[in-house]
Every structure is written in C-alpha cells, then in structure tokens.
C-alpha positions as CSV (number, residue, x, y, z in Angstrom):
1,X,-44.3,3.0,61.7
2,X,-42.0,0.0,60.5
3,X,-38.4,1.2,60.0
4,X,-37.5,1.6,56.2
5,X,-35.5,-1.7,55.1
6,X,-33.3,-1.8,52.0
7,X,-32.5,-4.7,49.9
8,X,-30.5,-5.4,46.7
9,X,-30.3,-7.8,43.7
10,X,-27.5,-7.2,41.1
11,X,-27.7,-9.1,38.0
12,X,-24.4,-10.8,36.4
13,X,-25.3,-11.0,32.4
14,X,-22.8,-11.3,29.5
15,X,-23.7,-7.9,27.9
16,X,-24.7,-6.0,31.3
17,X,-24.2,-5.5,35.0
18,X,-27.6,-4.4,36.5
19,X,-28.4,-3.4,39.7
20,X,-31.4,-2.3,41.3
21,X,-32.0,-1.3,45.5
22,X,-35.7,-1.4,46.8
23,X,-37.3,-0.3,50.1
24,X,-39.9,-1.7,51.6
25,X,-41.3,1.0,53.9
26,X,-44.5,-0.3,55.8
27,X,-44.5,-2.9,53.0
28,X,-44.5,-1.6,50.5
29,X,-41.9,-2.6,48.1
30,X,-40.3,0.5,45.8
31,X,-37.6,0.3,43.7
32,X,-35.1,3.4,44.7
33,X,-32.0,3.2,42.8
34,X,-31.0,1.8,39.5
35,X,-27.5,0.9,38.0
36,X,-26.7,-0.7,34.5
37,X,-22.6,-0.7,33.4
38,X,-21.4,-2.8,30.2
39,X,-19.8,-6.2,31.2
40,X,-16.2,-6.0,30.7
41,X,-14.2,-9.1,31.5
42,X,-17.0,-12.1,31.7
43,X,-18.6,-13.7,28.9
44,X,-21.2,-15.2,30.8
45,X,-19.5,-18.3,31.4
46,X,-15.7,-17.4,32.0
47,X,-14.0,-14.5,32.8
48,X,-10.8,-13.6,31.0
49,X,-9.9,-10.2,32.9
50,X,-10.6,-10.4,36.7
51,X,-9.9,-6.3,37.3
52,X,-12.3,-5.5,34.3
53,X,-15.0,-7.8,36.1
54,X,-15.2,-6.1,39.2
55,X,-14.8,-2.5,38.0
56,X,-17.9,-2.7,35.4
57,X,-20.1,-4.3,38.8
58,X,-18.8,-2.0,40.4
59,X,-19.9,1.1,38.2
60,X,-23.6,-0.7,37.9
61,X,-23.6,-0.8,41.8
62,X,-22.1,2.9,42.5
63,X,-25.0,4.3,40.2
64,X,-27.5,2.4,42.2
65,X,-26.0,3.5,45.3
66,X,-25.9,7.2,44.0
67,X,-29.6,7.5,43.8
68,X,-31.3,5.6,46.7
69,X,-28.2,7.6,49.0
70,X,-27.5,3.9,50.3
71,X,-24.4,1.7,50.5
72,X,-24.6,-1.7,49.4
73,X,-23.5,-4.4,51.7
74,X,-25.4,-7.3,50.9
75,X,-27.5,-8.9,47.9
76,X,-29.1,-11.0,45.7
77,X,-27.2,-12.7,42.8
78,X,-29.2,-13.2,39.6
79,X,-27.6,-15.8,36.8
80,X,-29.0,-16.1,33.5
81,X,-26.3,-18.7,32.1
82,X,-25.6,-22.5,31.3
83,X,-23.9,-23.0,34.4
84,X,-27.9,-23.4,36.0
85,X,-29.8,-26.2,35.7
86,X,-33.7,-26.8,36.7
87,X,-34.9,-30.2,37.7
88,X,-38.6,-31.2,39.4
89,X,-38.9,-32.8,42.8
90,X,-42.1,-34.7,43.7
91,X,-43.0,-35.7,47.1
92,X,-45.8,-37.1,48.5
93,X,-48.6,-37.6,51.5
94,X,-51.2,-40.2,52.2
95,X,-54.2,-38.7,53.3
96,X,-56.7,-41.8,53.1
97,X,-59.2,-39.6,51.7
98,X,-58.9,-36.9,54.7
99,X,-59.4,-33.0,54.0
100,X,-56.1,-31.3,53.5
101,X,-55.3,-28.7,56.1
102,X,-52.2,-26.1,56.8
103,X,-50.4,-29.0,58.7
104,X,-50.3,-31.3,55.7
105,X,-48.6,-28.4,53.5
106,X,-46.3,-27.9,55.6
107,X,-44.9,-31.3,56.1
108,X,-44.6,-31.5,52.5
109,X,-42.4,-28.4,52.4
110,X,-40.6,-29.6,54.8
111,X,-38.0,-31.4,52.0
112,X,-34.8,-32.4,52.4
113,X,-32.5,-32.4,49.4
114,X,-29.5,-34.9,49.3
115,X,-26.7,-32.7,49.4
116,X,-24.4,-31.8,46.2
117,X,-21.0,-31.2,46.1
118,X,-21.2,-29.4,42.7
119,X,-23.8,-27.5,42.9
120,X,-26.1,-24.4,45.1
121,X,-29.4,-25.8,45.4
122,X,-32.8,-23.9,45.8
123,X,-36.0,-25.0,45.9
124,X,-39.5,-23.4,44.6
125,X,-43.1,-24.9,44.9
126,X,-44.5,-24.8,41.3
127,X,-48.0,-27.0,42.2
128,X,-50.0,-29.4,43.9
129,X,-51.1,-32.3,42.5
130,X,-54.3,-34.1,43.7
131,X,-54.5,-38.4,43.2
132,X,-51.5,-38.2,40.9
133,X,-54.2,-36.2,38.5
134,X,-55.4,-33.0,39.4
135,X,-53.4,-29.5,39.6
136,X,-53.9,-27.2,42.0
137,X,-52.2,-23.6,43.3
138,X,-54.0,-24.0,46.7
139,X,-55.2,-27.9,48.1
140,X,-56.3,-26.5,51.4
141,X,-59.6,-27.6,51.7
142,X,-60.2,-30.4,49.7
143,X,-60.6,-34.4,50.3
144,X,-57.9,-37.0,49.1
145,X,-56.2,-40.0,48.8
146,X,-52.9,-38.1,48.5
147,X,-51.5,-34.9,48.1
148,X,-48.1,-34.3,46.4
149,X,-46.0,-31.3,45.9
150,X,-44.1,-30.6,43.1
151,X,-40.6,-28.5,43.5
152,X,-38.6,-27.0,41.3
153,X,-35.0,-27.0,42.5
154,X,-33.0,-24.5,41.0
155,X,-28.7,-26.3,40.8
156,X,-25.9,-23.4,40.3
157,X,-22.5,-24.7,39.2
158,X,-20.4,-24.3,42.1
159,X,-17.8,-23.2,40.4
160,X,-19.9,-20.0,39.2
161,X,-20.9,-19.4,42.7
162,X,-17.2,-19.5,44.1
163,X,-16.0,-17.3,41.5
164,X,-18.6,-15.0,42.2
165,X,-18.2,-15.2,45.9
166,X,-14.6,-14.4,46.1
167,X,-14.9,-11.7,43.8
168,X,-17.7,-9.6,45.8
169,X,-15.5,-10.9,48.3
170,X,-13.4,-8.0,47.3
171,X,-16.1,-5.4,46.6
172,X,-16.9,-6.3,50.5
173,X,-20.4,-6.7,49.6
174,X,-21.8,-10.5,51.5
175,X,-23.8,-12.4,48.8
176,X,-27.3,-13.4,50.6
177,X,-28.5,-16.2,48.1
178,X,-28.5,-17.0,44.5
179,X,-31.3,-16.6,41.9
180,X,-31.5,-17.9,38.9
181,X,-33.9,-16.0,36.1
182,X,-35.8,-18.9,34.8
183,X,-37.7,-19.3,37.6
184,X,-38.2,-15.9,38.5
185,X,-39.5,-15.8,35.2
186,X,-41.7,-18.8,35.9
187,X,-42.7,-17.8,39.4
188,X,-43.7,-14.3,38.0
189,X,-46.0,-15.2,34.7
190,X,-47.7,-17.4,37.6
191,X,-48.0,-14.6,40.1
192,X,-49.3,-12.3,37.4
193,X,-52.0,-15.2,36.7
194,X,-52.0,-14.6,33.2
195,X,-55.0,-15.9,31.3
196,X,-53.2,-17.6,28.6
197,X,-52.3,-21.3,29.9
198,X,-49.6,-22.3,27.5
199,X,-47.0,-20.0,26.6
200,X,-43.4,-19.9,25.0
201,X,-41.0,-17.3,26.4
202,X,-38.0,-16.3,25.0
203,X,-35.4,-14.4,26.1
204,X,-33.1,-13.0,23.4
205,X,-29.8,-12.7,25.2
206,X,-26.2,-11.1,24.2
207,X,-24.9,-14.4,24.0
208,X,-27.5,-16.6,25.0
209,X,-31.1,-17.5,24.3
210,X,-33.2,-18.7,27.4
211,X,-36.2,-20.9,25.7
212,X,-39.2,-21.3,28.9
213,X,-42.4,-23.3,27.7
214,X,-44.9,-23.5,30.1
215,X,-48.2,-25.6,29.1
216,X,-51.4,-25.7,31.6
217,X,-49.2,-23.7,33.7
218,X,-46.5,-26.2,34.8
219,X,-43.0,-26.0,32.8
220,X,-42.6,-28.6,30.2
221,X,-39.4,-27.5,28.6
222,X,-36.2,-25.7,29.7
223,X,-33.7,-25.1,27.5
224,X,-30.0,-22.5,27.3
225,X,-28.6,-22.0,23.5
226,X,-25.4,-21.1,23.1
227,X,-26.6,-17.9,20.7
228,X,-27.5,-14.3,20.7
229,X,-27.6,-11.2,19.4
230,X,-24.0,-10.6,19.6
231,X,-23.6,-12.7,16.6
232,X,-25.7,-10.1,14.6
233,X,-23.2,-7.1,16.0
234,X,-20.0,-9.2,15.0
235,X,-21.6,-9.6,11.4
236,X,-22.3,-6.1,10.8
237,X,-18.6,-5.0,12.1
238,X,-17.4,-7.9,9.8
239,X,-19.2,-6.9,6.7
240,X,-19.2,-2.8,7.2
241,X,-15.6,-2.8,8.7
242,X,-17.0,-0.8,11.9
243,X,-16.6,-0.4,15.5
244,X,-18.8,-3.0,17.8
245,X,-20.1,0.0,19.4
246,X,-21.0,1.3,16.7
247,X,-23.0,-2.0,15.4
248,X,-24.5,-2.3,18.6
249,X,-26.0,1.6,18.1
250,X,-26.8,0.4,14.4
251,X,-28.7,-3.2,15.4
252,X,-31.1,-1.3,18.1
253,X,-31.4,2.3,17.5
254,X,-31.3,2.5,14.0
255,X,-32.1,-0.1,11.3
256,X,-36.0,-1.1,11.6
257,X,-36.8,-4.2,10.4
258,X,-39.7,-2.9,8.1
259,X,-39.5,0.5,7.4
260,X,-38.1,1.6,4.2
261,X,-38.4,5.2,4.5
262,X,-34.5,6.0,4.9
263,X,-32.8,4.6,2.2
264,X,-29.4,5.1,2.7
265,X,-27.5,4.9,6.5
266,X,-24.1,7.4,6.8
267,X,-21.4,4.6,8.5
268,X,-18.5,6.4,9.6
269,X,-15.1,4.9,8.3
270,X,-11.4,5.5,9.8
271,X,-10.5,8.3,9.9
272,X,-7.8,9.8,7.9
273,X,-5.3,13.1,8.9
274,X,-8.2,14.1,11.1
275,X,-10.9,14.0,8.7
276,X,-14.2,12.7,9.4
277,X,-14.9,10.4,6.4
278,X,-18.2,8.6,6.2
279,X,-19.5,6.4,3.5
280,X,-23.7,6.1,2.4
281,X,-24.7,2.3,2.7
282,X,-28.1,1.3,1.8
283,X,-30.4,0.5,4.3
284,X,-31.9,-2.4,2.9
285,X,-28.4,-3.8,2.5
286,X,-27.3,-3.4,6.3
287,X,-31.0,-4.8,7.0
288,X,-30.3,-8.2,5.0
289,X,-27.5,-8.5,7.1
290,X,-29.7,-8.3,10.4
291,X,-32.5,-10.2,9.3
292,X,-29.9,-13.0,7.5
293,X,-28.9,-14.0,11.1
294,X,-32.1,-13.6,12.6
295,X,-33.3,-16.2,10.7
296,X,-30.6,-18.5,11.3
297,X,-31.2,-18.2,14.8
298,X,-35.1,-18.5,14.3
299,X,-34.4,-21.8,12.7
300,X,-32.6,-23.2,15.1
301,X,-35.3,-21.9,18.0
302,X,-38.3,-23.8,15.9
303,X,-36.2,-26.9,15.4
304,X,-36.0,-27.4,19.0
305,X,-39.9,-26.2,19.3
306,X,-42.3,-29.4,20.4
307,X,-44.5,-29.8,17.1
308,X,-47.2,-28.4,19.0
309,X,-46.0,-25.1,18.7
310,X,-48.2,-23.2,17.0
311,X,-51.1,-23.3,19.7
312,X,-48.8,-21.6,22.3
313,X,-48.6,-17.7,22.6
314,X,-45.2,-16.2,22.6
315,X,-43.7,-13.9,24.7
316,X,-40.3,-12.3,24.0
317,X,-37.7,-10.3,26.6
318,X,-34.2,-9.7,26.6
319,X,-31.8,-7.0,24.8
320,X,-32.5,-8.8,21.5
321,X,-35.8,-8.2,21.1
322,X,-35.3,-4.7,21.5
323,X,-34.7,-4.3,17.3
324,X,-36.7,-2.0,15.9
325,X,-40.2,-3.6,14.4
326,X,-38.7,-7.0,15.6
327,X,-42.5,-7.7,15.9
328,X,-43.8,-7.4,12.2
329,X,-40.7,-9.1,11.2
330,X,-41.5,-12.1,13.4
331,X,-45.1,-12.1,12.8
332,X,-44.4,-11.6,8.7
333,X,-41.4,-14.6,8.4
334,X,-43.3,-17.1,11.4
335,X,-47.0,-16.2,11.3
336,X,-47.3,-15.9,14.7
337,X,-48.1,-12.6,17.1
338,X,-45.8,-11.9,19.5
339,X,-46.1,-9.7,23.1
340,X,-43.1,-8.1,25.1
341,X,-42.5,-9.0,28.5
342,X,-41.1,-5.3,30.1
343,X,-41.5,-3.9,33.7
344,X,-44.5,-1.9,34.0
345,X,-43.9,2.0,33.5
346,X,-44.7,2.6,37.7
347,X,-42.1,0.3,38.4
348,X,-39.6,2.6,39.8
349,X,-36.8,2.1,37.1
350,X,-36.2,5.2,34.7
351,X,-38.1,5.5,31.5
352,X,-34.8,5.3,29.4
353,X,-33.8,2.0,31.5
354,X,-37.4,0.6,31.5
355,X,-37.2,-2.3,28.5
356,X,-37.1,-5.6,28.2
357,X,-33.9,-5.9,29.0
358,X,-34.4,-5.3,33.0
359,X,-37.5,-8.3,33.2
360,X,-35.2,-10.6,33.9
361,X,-34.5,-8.5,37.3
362,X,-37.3,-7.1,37.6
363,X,-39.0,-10.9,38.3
364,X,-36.2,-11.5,41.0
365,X,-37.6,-7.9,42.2
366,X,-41.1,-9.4,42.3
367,X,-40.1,-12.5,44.2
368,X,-38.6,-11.0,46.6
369,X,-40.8,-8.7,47.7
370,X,-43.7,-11.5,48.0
371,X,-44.1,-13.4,50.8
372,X,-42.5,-16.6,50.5
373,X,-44.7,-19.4,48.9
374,X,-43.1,-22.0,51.1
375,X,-44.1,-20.0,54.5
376,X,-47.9,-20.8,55.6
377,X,-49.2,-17.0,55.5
378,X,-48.6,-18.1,51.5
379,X,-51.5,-19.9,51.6
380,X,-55.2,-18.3,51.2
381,X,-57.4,-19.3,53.6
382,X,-59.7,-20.9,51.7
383,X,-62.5,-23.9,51.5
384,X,-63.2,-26.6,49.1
385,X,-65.8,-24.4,47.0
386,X,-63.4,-21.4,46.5
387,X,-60.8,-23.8,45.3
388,X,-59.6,-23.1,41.7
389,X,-58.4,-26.4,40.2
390,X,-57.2,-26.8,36.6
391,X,-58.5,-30.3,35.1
392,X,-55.7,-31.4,33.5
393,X,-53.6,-34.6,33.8
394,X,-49.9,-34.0,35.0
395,X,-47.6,-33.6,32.3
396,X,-44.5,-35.9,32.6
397,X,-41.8,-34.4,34.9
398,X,-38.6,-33.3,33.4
C-alpha cells in the first residue's frame, strides 16, 4: 500500500487567500482540507501593509490545516495577475519522412530556455504540429518531414516571486514552484476534452478580468484588464453611503439581475444614540447601479473581442460571475448563452465554498495531480490509425 502523500497549492488573489491540501493515497488524488481568508494588505499587484499580508494567508492556510490534521510546509503558488505573461515556443525536428517514435518526443522536450533575469520561467506543451500544418495531441505513430512542438512558457515578474518568497519565508512554509491560472485554465479545458473547439473564457476577477480565447484548441488571445467587480462594490457604497461589506453582501447575495419580485431593499444607515436606523431603497434602483457598470465593463470586454466573436462559446468563472441571474442578464444585453466553469460537486471542497470562484485552483488542483505531459508515460501508446488529428492550419503564434 503506497504511503499517503500530501501536497498544497495556496492561491494569492486580490479579493481572497485560498488554500486547498490533497492526498494522493494509492493515486488517488482527494482534496482534504480547504481554507479561504479575505486579502488584507495586497491588491494584487502591490502590497501596502506587509503584517496584514501574511496574517489573512495565514488564516486561509490554518483553516486548511485544521481539517486535513496536516501542517503545511511546502506548496504551490497560484498568480492570477499582470505581473505574468504567456508567450509560445516552437521547436523543431527533421524526420525525412520517418515514423515518429517516443525518442523523437523526447528530444523535443528536451528545451532549453535562454535564461531571464526578470522573470520565473515555466514551460507547458500545448501541441504538436505536423509539416508546419497539422495539429496533433499525440504524433507517435505517424510519418513526416518534421515534427515541432509548441510550448507555452509561462514568465512571472521576479519581483512578484521575491516578494512572495521572502514573505512565506516568514510563515516557514518552502515555495515548490509557481503557477500561473491561465494555463491551468488552458491545460484543464484541454484535459477535460471538451467538445466545443473555440471558446472565450472569462474570468470576472475582484480587480481584474482574465480574457482566454482558445480557437481549434490552441490559444489565440491572452489578455489581463485592469477591471473587476470591485468597481461595482465602490459604486454602490458611493451612491447608498454604505459599508463595502455590506455592498459586497448586496452585489452577490442579494440584488438579481432579473427578478422584480422584491421591490424595495432595507439598507441599513449610521447609526444614531444606538438606534438601528435603516432606510427602503428600491430594488430596481440599486439594480441600475449594478447593471450601469456591468455594461461598462461588457463594453470594454467586446471592444477588445476579435470580430469573430460571435461563433465562439463563452464560459465565465471568477467571484464576478457569481451575481444573481448574471446569465439572463448577459444573454438578454449580448445575445449570447453563457456556461459556468465551477469544480464539480465530488470535488472534495465544501458545498458553501464550491463556486466559481475556486476554478481557478481547482485547475492547478487538476494539473498537479496528472502525470506530467512532458514525462513519456504522458504519451498513449498509440499507432498511426488511432491517432486523432484536428485538420486545421496553425494559427499564427502570439
């Protein structure tokens, strides 16, 4: 019986520390303790109260640690921010028209990167490419002229990482590697082999919006904005004169984006020689203000959007998305059906974690707990006749 192995990832957001700790008994991976603290200190870029920083990780990691009965000591990083960047690596082998075997893979992945003083690098296979024209998952098998591989290589600002470092530094907790969620989102949809080939994901972030295009199942188009939901919480505190707290409560929980069936909200006020005062706003009032700045930020999104966006299929994630109804509003304003991307209900978090705003872990989750795509027991042992190739010319590298 293999000896039970823990593992962590935590997840350093603007909005939220999460942290999740997973087993993998006789492999089988299992999610066994879950933590999730506000971020205090850190706006996702800088951080502007060092003690705050570490105490809100720490409260996400000691909740984790409280259920699986297991101390932390090492992890995973996972950075959802502008400080990563994505770029595509191609490199190539001539074959002569030979059949492709394990050897040939594995000189391609054998890749070296020139080194970079700014920046972490990581490197992902996304494809193969056959004679600079076909796309394949798995080449083993077939006959060439050559065979190329293309990488994504995942660059972290070293300044992030440094920062990071020296504060887990303190928490005495040894950082294994860096993820970054773009392409553990990415490496996940793949994974999951989801019938639709071109898709748009969006994650709807407290500060930030992650935009993910993938067309005939290659990334096309990367791109961070500078935007979230937070700006919807600051608007309602501005124009109700409430708490954020409060706002955030109002955004998610209870204003729905399409039912009018409670027309007046109670919004509690300061209070006054101990009385609790609280004035009756209309709903429809409170739900202008929502759905003013999410179409601000909608319109900015399709801007962006290559003009072929209407025959993609969107998926959203993130905190955002979590507004009540968020779907019809979409559908109704942008004429286009939308799906959530959540962690399935077995996945091991609790049912009042379990939304869309844990994917983002949850695909680091997922990756780690596959066998590496870059080892050889990856790669099916297949032949040329079980090979499943996608037709399609290769779409310009970024």
């Amino acid at each position: 019986m293999q000896e039970k192995q823990f593992k962590s990832i935590i997840e350093i957001g603007s909005f939220s520390i999460k942290t999740i700790i997973f087993s993998n008994e006789n492999d089988a991976p299992k999610i066994v303790g879950v933590g999730k603290s506000n971020t205090q200190g850190f706006d996702g870029n800088v951080v502007s109260s060092f003690d705050d920083f570490i105490d809100s990780i720490k409260k996400s990691v000691v909740q984790a640690e409280k259920q699986s009965n297991f101390i932390i000591k090492d992890c995973f990083i996972l950075l959802a921010n502008k400080s990563i960047k994505i770029n595509k690596f191609k490199n190539s082998l001539i074959l002569d028209d030979s059949i492709i075997e394990k050897n040939d893979i594995r000189k391609l992945s054998k890749i070296k990167l020139k080194p970079q003083k700014d920046f972490l690098q990581n490197i992902h296979t996304s494809h193969y490419q056959i004679n600079d024209d076909l796309i394949t998952d798995n080449p083993i098998g077939l006959s060439c002229k050559k065979v190329s591989r293309i990488s994504l290589i995942s660059m972290i600002d070293k300044k992030q990482v440094d920062l990071i470092e020296n504060i887990f530094q303190k928490l005495q907790i040894k950082i294994i590697n860096f993820m970054d969620s773009t392409t553990s989102y990415f490496l996940y949809l793949k994974g999951k082999q989801l019938s639709k080939k071109n898709l748009i994901l969006i994650d709807f972030g407290f500060n930030h919006i992650n935009i993910l295009i993938i067309k005939n199942k290659q990334i096309s188009f990367i791109r961070t904005l500078p935007i979230g939901c937070r700006l919807i919480s600051d608007d309602l505190v501005k124009m109700l004169n409430i708490s954020f707290d409060f706002a955030e409560k109002l955004k998610i929980s209870t204003i729905d984006l399409y039912d009018d069936r409670n027309p007046t909200i109670e919004i509690p006020v300061w209070e006054e020689f101990g009385n609790n005062i609280k004035n009756k706003i209309e709903h429809n009032y409170i739900k202008k203000i929502i759905t003013s700045r999410l179409d601000e930020i909608f319109n900015t999104i399709f801007k962006i959007l290559p003009q072929d966006k209407n025959f993609y299929s969107y998926l959203f994630t993130g905190g955002g998305s979590q507004i009540k109804n968020f779907q019809l509003y979409f559908r109704s304003k942008y004429g286009h059906e939308i799906q959530f991307l959540e962690p399935p209900g077995s996945s091991g978090i609790p049912k009042v974690l379990n939304d869309s705003s844990f994917m983002s872990i949850y695909c680091a989750f997922y990756l780690q707990t596959q066998i590496n795509p870059d080892k050889d027991d990856f790669l099916k042992k297949i032949d040329s006749f079980s090979n499943k190739i996608w037709y399609k010319r290769f779409v310009d590298l970024l």
